[in-house]
N, C-alpha and C positions, 0 to 999 in steps of 0.2 A: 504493500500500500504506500508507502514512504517512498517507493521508486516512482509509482504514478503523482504523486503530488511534488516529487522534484521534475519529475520531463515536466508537469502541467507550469507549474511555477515557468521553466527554463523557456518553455514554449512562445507562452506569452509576453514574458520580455525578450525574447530572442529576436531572429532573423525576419524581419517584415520586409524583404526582398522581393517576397512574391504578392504581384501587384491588387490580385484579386482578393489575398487575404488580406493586407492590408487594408483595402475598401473595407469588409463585411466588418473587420474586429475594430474600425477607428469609429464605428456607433453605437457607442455603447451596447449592455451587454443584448440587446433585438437586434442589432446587425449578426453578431456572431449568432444567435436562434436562427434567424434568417436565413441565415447560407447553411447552417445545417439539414435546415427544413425545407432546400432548394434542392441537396444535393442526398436528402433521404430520397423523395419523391423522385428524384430525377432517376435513381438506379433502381426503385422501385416499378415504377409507371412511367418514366419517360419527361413529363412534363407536367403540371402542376393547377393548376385554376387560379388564379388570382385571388379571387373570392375563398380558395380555401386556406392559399397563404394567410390571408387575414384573417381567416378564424382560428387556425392555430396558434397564430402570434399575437392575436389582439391584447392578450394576457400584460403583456410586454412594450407595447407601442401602441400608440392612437392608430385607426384606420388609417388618417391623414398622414400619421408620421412613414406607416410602412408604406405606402402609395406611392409617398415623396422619394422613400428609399428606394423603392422599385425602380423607382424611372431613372434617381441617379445611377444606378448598378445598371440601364440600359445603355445610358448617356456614356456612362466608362466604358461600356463593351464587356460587363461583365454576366448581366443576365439579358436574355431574348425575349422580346414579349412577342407573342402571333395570336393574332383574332380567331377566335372556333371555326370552322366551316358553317358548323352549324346555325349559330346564332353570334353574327358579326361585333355586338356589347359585349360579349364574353373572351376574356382574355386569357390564354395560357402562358406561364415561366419558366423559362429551364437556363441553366448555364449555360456561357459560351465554351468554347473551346479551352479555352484558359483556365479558367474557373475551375473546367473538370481536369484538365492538367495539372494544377497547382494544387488540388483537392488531393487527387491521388497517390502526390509529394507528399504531399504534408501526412495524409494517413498510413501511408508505408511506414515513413519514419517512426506515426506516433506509435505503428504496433511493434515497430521492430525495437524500441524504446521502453515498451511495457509490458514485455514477454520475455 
């Protein structure tokens, strides 16, 4: 346990080299839920609801704050928004490219870190 609360510790003051983490972790601690809960659903289901982003996070953020966050994390090139097919008001989010590249840095390390 002591080993995980030192990578956790090390982690988070460490290396913010990588562009896309640095965005999710510089907003307090709903950026970091956020890109968690971008990159669960993303290797779960693909792609995300907007609408369900915000009921999972609401907890955490005003609708308006996560909203504002979404669009900066589009605005970076870090999340994709695309309108349903179905129903053009309805908007889906998943990671760029980067995102899931940096993502899978970062998770490697943390498991190879606390095993």
């Amino acid at each position: 346990m002591a080993k995980l609360a030192k990578y956790l510790i090390n982690d988070l003051k460490g290396d913010w080299s990588k562009p896309s983490i640095k965005f999710f972790r510089s907003n307090s601690s709903y950026g970091y839920i956020i890109w968690l809960t971008i990159m669960d659903n993303y290797y779960r289901y693909g792609s995300l609801p907007i609408e369900a982003l915000v009921g999972q996070t609401e907890r955490y953020a005003s609708r308006r704050t996560i909203l504002d966050f979404v669009n900066k994390g589009v605005d970076a090139g870090f999340i994709e928004k695309k309108n349903s097919n179905d129903d053009r008001r309805k908007f889906f989010i998943h990671p760029t490219k980067i995102t899931v590249q940096e993502y899978n840095e970062w998770s490697t390390e943390f498991i190879k870190n606390i095993t």
